[in-house]
DRENDRENFI-120628 format. One record per residue (C-alpha): residue in one letter; x, y, z. Coordinates in steps of 0.2 Angstrom, whole numbers, padded with zeros to 4 digits, always signed. Example, Ala and Ser with C-alpha at 12.3 -4.5 7.8 and 13.67 -1.06 7.14 Angstrom:
// residues 2
A+0062-0022+0039;S+0068-0005+0036;
This chain:
// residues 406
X-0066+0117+0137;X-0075+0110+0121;X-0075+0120+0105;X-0089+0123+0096;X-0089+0111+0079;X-0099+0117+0064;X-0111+0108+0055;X-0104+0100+0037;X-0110+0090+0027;X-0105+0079+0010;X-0110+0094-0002;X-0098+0106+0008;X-0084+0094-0002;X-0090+0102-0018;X-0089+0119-0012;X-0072+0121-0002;X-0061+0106-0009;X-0051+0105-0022;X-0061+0094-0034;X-0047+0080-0037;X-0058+0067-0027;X-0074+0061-0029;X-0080+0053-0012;X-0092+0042-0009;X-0111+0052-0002;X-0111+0047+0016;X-0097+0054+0028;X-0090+0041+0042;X-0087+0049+0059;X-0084+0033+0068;X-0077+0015+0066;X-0075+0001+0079;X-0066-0014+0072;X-0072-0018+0054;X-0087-0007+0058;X-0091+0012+0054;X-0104+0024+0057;X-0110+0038+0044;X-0117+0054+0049;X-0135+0047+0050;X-0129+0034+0060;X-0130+0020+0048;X-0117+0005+0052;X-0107-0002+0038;X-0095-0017+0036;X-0078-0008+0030;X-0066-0022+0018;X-0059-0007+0011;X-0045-0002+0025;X-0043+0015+0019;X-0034+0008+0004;X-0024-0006+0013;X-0021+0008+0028;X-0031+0001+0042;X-0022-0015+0047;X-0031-0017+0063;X-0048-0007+0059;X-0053+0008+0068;X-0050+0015+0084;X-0038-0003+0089;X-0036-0002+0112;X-0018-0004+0107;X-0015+0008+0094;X-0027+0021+0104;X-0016+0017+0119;X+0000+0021+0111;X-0008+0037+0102;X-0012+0044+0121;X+0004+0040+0128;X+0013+0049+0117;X+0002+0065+0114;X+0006+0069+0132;X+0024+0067+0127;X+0031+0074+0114;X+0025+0076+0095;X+0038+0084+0086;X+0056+0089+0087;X+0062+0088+0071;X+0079+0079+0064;X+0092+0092+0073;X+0085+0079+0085;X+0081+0059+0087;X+0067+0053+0097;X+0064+0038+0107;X+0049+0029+0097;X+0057+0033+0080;X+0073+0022+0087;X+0064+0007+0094;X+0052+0007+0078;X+0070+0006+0068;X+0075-0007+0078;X+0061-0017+0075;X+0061-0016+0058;X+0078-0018+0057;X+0078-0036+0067;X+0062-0041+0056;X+0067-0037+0038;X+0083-0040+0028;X+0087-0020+0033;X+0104-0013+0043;X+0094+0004+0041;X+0078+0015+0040;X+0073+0032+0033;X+0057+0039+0040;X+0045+0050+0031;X+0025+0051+0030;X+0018+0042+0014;X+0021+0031+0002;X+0026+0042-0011;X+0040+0049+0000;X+0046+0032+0005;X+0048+0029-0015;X+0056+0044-0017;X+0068+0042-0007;X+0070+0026-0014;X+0074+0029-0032;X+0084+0045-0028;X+0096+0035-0015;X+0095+0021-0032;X+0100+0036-0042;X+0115+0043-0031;X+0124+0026-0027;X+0124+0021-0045;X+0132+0039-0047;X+0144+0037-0033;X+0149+0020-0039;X+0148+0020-0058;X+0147+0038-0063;X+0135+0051-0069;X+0128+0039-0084;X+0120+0026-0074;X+0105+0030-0067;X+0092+0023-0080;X+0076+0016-0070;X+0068+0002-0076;X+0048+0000-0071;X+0034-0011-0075;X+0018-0005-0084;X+0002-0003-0073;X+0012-0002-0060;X+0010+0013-0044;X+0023+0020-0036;X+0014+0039-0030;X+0010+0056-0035;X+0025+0066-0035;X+0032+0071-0051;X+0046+0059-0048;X+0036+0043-0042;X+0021+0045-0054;X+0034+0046-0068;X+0044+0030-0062;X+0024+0023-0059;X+0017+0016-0077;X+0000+0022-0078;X+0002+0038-0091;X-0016+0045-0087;X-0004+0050-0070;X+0009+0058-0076;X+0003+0067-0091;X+0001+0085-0093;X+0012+0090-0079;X+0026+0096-0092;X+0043+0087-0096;X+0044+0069-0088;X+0060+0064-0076;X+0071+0056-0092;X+0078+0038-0089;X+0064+0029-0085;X+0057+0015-0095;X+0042+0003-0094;X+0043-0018-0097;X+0027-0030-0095;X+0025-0034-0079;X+0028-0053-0075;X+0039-0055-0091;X+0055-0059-0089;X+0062-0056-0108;X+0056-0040-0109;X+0066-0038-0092;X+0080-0044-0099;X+0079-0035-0117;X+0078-0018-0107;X+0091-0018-0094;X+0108-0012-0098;X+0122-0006-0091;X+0116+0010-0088;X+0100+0003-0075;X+0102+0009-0057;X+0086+0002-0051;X+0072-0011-0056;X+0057-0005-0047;X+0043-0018-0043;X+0028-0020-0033;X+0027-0041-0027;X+0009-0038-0028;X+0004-0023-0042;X-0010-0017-0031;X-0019-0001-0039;X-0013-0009-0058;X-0027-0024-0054;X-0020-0033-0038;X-0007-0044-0049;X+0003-0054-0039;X+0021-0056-0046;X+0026-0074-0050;X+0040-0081-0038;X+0051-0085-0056;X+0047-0066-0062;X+0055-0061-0046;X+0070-0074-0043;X+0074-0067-0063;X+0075-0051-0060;X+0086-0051-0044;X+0099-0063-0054;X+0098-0047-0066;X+0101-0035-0055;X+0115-0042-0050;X+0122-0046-0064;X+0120-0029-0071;X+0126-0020-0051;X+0109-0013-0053;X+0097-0014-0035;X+0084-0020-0036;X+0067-0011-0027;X+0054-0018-0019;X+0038-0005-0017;X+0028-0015-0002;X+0017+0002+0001;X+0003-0009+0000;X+0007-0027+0002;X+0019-0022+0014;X+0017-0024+0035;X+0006-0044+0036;X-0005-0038+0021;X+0002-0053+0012;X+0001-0067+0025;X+0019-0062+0029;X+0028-0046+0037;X+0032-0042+0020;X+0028-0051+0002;X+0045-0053-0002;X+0049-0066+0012;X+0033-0076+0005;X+0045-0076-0014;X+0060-0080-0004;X+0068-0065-0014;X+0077-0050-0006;X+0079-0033-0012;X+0090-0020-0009;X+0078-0008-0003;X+0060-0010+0002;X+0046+0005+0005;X+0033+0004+0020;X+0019+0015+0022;X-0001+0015+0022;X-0003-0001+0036;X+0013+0003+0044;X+0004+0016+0054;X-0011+0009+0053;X-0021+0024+0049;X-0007+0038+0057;X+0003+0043+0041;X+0020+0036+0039;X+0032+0030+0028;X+0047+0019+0027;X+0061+0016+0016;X+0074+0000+0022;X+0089-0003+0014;X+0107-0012+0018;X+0121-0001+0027;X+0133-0001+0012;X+0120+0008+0002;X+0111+0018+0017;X+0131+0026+0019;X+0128+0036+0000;X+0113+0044+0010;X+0126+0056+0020;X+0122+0071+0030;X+0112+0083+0021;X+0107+0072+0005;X+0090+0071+0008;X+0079+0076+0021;X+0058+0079+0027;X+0054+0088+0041;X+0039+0077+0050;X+0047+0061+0043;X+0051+0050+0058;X+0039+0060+0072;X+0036+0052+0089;X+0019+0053+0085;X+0019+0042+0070;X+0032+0031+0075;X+0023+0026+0094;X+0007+0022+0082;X+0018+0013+0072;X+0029+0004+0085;X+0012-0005+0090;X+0008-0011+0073;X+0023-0018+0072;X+0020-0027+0089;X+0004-0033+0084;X+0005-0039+0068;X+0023-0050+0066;X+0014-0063+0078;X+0012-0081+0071;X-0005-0078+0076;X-0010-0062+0068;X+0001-0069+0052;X-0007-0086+0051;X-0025-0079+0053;X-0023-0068+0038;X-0019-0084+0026;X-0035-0091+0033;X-0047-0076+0033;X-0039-0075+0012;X-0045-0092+0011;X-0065-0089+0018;X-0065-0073+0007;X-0059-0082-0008;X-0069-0098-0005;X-0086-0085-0004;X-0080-0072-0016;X-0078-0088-0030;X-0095-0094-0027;X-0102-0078-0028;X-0092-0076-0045;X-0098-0092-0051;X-0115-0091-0046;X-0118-0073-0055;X-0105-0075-0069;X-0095-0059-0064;X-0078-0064-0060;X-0065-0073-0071;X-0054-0074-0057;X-0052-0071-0038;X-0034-0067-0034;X-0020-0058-0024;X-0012-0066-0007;X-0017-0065+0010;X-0030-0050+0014;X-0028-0039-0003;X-0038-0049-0012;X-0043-0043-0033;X-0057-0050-0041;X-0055-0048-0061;X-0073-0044-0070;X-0078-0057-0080;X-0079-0051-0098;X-0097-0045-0100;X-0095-0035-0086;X-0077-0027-0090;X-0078-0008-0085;X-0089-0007-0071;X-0079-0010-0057;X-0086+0007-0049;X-0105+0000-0051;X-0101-0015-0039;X-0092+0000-0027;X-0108+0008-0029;X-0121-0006-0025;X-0110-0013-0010;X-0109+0004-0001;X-0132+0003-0005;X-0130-0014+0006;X-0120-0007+0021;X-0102-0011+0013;X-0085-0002+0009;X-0075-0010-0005;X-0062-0004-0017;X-0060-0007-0036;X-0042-0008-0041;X-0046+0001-0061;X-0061-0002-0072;X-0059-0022-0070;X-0057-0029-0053;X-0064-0027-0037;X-0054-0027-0022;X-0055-0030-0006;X-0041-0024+0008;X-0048-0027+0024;X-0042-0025+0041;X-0030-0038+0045;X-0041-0045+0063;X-0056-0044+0054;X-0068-0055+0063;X-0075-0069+0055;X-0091-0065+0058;X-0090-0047+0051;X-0081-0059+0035;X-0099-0068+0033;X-0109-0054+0036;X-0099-0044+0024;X-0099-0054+0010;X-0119-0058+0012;X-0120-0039+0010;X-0108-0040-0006;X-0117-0055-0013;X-0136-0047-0011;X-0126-0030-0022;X-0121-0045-0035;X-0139-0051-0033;X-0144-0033-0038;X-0132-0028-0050;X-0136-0047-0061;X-0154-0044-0059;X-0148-0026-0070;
């Protein structure tokens, strides 16, 4: 029995969506790989992963596999029960990270969330009603909920949404003094991203990081890694933090963990998961068999030497081509970022017009990002062939060619 789709097309956006997006003109309907297909049928290279979502590209046998299986299971039975897939995906996580315990929910911004409020509530259990100060850095993103957006630095996000969540302050990312200057006795939580990714895909430096831990401790305030996006091999390694050699005492997962299916993350020790007792805090899809079969065979397919190895050498055959490019054109100051989220920072003269290379690349057949005005990123799949790398980057360098030419 097939039921009867109707037509729509990229204007029907403008009609019946809330207008806080502005897509792109071309609507995909279908992706192979590090391929996907518009509504005309035109084919187009994708180094944009959904954002750093699509850690194995589209339509992956495996994750495909594991999808079906499961639909003709079970989807949903909510947390008055458990369900198989959301245990082993625990366990994996659990035997690959520094983490005794997860929390399941479906984005990002949940998995901070839970992050900062279980911050919050063991500093109050421990210390008392005063301490629950949060310290973040500026530029940095951390989600849209009223909570997250406040903790994230970025005030054209949290402005005009009435009073802000109080005790939250802002430091420099990657300087340490302003670290230390700002934390007190009062901090529950220092909140970083290893790699700032939406704030101009900054990596931290490993001193930034070591600094900050020795901090932390000293002032019995945990420390927070938010790994949304350099989280799950995006790095080079399962998670940035073993590529610093620095651990924290809670980590968020979302975006590649499920590798397109919505899910979130948060991993944290046992003696801090305890404060998190029965009714503290909750989400009614969070840890679905759906989601967590998808994300079970992410999990087993990317934290292989292999898949981990090949993302430190596709990061070099981007960065080798994406700095000649730079060179050649005089657009990029500098390429940077680790492994496959990759930033490159717009060279002065052309400060501001990140969106116009977005623009020319998807008038070449390509999907890339910008992370703000001033760099363009790229976060492709993590199995990307090497040839769809080359034929990729020719397309990015003929929209350089354009753009240069003005």
């Amino acid at each position: 029995m097939s039921v009867e789709q109707a037509v729509v097309q990229r204007a029907d956006f403008d009609q019946v969506m809330v207008p806080n997006y502005a897509p792109a003109a071309f609507i995909p309907v279908r992706g192979a790989g590090s391929r996907v297909w518009d509504q005309a049928g035109r084919e187009l290279i994708d180094f944009s992963g959904g954002i750093a979502v699509n850690v194995l590209g589209h339509a992956h046998p495996v994750l495909v596999q594991a999808l079906t299986d499961q639909a003709n299971k079970v989807w949903h039975v909510s947390n008055v029960f458990t369900n198989e897939p959301t245990l082993r995906l625990a366990h994996k996580l659990v035997d690959a990270t520094f983490a005794d315990r997860v929390f399941f929910c479906n984005s990002g911004a949940e998995a901070n969330e839970a992050a900062f409020k279980l911050a919050r509530r063991v500093a109050h259990d421990r210390f008392g009603a005063e301490k629950y100060e949060i310290i973040a850095a500026t530029n940095s993103f951390h989600g849209r909920t009223l909570f997250t957006v406040s903790v994230g630095g970025q005030p054209k996000y949290s402005d005009g949404f009435g009073p802000k969540i109080t005790g939250i302050s802002h430091v420099p990312y990657n300087d340490l003094e302003a670290l230390k200057a700002a934390i007190s006795e009062k901090t529950c939580a220092v909140v970083l991203e290893p790699i700032q990714g939406e704030g101009g895909v900054l990596p931290a430096d490993r001193a930034y990081l070591e600094g900050a831990r020795a901090l932390c401790d000293q002032f019995d305030a945990l420390l927070v890694f938010d790994e949304v996006q350099s989280g799950l091999g995006r790095s080079g390694e399962l998670f940035a933090y073993m590529h610093y050699g620095v651990v924290p005492d809670i980590l968020s997962s979302a975006k590649s963990l499920g590798g397109g299916f919505p899910i979130g993350a948060m991993l944290t020790t046992d003696a801090l998961a305890s404060h998190f007792s029965v009714g503290t805090h909750g989400t009614t899809y969070g840890g679905n068999p759906l989601a967590c079969a998808v994300a079970e065979a992410v999990v087993d397919v990317v934290n292989t030497p292999a898949v981990l190895q090949g993302v430190k050498e596709r990061h070099q055959r981007f960065k080798t081509r994406l700095q000649q490019i730079g060179e050649q054109y005089g657009v990029f100051s500098e390429v940077r970022g680790l492994g496959l989220l990759i930033g490159c920072v717009l060279a002065e003269a052309w400060k501001g017009r990140a969106k116009d290379f977005f623009n020319a690349a998807e008038q070449h057949d390509l999907m890339i990002l910008q992370a703000g005005p001033d760099v363009v990123r790229f976060a492709p799949s993590l199995v990307i062939d090497n040839a769809d790398i080359d034929e990729g980057l020719d397309r990015f360098e003929r929209a350089v060619a354009q753009l240069a030419k003005g």
